[in-house]
N, C-alpha and C positions, 0 to 999 in steps of 0.2 A: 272709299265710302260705299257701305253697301246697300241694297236696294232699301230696304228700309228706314236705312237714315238718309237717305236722300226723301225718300216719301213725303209728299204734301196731302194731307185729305181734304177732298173737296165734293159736295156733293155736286150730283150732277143731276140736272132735270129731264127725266128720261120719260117719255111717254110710249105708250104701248097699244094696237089697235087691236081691239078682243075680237073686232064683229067676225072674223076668219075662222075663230078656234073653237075645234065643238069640245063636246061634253069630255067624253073618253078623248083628249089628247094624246093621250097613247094607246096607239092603236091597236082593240080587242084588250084590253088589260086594263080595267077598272080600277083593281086592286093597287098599281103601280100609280096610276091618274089621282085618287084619292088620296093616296098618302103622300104623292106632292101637295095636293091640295088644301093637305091641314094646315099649310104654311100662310095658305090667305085667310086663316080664319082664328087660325095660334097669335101669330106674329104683328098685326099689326096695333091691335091695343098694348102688346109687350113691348115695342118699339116708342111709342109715343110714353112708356112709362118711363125707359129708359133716359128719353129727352128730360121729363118733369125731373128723375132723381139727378143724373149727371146736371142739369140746370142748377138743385140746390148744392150740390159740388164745386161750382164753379169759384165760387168767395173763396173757399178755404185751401185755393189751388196756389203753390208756392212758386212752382218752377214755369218757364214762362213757355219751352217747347212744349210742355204737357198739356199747356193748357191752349193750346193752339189747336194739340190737337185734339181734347175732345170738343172744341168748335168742331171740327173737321167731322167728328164721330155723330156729333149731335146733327148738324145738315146731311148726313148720310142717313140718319136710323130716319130722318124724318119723311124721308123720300120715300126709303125703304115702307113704310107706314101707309101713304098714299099708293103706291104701285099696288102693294098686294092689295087696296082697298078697291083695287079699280077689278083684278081677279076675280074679287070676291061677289062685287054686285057681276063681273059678267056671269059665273055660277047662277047667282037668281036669276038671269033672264032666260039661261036654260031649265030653272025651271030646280033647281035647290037652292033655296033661299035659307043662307047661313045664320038671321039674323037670331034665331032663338037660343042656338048652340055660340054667336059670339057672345051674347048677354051675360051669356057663363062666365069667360073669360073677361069682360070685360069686371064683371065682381070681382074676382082675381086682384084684378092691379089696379082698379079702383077703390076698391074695400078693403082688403085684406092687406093689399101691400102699399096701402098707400099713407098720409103724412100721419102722426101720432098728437095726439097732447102729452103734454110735458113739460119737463124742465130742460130749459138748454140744452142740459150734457146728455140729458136722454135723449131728446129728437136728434143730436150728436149720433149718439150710438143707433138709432134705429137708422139714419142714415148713411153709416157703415156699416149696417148689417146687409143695409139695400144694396151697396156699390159692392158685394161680394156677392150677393146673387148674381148681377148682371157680370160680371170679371166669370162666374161657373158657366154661367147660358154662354156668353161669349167664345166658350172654350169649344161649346156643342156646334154652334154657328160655323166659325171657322174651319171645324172640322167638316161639317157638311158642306161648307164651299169649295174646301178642297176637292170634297169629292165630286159633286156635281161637275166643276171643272175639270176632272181627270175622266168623269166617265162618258164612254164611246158609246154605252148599249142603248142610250136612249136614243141616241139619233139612228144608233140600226134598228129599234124599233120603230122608226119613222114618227116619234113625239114632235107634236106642231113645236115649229121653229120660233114662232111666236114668246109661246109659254119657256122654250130653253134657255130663251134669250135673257126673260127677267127671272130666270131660278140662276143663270150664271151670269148675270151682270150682278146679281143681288151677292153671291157667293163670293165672287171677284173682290165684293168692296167688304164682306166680313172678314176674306183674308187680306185685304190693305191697312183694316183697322181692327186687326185681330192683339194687340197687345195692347190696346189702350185703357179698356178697362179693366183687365190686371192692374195696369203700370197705377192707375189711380188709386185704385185699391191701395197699394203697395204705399203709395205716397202719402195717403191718408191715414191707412191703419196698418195694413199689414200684416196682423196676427195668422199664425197657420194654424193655431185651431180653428180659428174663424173660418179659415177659406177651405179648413177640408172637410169641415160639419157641415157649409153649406153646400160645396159638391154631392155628399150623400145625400143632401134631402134635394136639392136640386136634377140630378140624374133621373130618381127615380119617379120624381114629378114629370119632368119634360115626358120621359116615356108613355106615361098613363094619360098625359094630354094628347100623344099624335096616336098612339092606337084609339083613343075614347073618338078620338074626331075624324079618323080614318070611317070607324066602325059607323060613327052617324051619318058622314056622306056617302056611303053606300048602305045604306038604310033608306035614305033620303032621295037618292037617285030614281028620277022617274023612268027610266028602263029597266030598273027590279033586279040590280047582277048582283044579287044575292050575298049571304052574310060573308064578311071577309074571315078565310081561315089561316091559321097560321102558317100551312102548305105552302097558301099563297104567296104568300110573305115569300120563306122561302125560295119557293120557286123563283119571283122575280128579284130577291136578293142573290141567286146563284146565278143567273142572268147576267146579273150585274145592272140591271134596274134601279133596284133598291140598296143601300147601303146592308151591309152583312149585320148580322152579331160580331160577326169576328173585327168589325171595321168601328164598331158601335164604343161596346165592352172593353176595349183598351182605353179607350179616349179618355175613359175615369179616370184608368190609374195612372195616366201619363202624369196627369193635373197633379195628382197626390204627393209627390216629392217635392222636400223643401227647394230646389235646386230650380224647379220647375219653370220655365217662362213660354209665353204663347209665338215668341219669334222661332220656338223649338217647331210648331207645326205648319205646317203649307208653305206654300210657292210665291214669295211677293212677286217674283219675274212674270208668272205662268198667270197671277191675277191680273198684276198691270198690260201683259200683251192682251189676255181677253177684253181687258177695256178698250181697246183698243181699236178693236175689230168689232165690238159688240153694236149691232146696229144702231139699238137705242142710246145707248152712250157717244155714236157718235153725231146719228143728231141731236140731241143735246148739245155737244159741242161748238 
């Protein structure tokens, strides 16, 4: 049996204590800090939409492992939702208060992506147009878990242990339940134009969300470090800080083949042992 099918998901109630971590968590490198930081201000209205579509999912689930597991997926995105929300107000109490830039976002998957009027078969299809979006973002997720999990640079640049703890306990559990919302996708519709139209419009969306929220938290930063340039980027993408282009720009086309499935990316060993050892995961436990 391999790691995966042995897999049980389960959320875990992990709590985190901010009052230690300053602004700049990694240290001297704002640029690096803020662009983790879009993840508290992107991700947790996206997770709790997650919960509302996979919830109207649940009736029309056939197979009885799948549907186990997106219980599993759903108490995990919901946790996930709370942690970063707790990041987020500690940001205001240093002093950038995200809430005018989440209002954005929460438009997003309150208005825009949220339920339709209709006729049956339409609110049908508009809710498998949904469960292909979240199966594209899921692919982005787990690729970034992976990588947080693999990368060394941020802890030699001395980033509070704090913050690394819920960027890789969080990454840990996107690649535990990194095939689930594919596999529902797949169960329920599974069309591949569906899922490779919505990868193109999904890609380039997520992108213009975490530069647009990069660029505002450092706008917003009451120490003034100035407008982020794409050097920067670089810079702490060749570091190994940031995730590359070259680590980004494949991730598309991997999704793109019929053949495709998301057990193709990341480490279920390398996720499950960080659980393991992750503080807050284990008191939870």
């Amino acid at each position: 049996m391999t790691p995966e099918e042995s897999l049980v998901l389960q959320a875990r109630d992990v709590r985190f204590d901010w009052a230690g971590v300053p602004l700049h968590w990694v240290p001297g490198d704002p640029v690096t800090t803020h662009a983790m930081n879009t993840l508290h201000l992107v991700l947790p209205e996206g997770e709790r939409w997650f919960v509302r579509v996979f919830g109207q999912a649940l009736p029309h689930i056939q197979d009885a492992k799948l549907r186990e597991e997106v219980l599993g997926f759903i108490g995990q995105e919901a946790v996930h939702a709370d942690a970063h929300d707790g990041a987020a107000a500690h940001l205001a109490a240093l002093g950038v208060d995200p809430a005018r830039f989440t209002a954005q976002i929460e438009w997003l998957f309150r208005a825009l992506l949220a339920d339709r009027d209709g006729t049956p078969a339409k609110r049908h299809q508009w809710l498998l147009e949904r469960l292909s979006v979240v199966a594209a973002i899921e692919h982005f997720t787990a690729v970034l878990g992976q990588w947080v999990l693999d990368s060394t640079a941020l802890d030699d640049a001395g980033a509070d242990p704090t913050m690394l703890d819920l960027l890789r306990w969080h990454g840990a559990e996107e690649v535990e339940h990194r095939s689930v919302a594919y596999d529902l996708y797949m169960h329920l519709d599974g069309r591949y134009p569906r899922r490779i139209r919505t990868m193109l419009v999904v890609a380039p969306v997520l992108g213009w969300l975490f530069v647009r929220s990069t660029r505002w938290l450092m706008a917003h930063d009451p120490t003034r470090p100035g407008r982020p340039r794409w050097r920067d980027y670089l810079r702490a993408a060749r570091a190994g800080r940031l995730p590359s282009p070259g680590q980004l720009l494949p991730a598309v086309w991997r999704y793109l083949p019929r053949g495709y499935h998301p057990s193709q990316e990341g480490d279920t060993a390398k996720a499950v042992a960080y659980l393991a050892s992750s503080p807050a995961a284990r008191a939870a436990s």
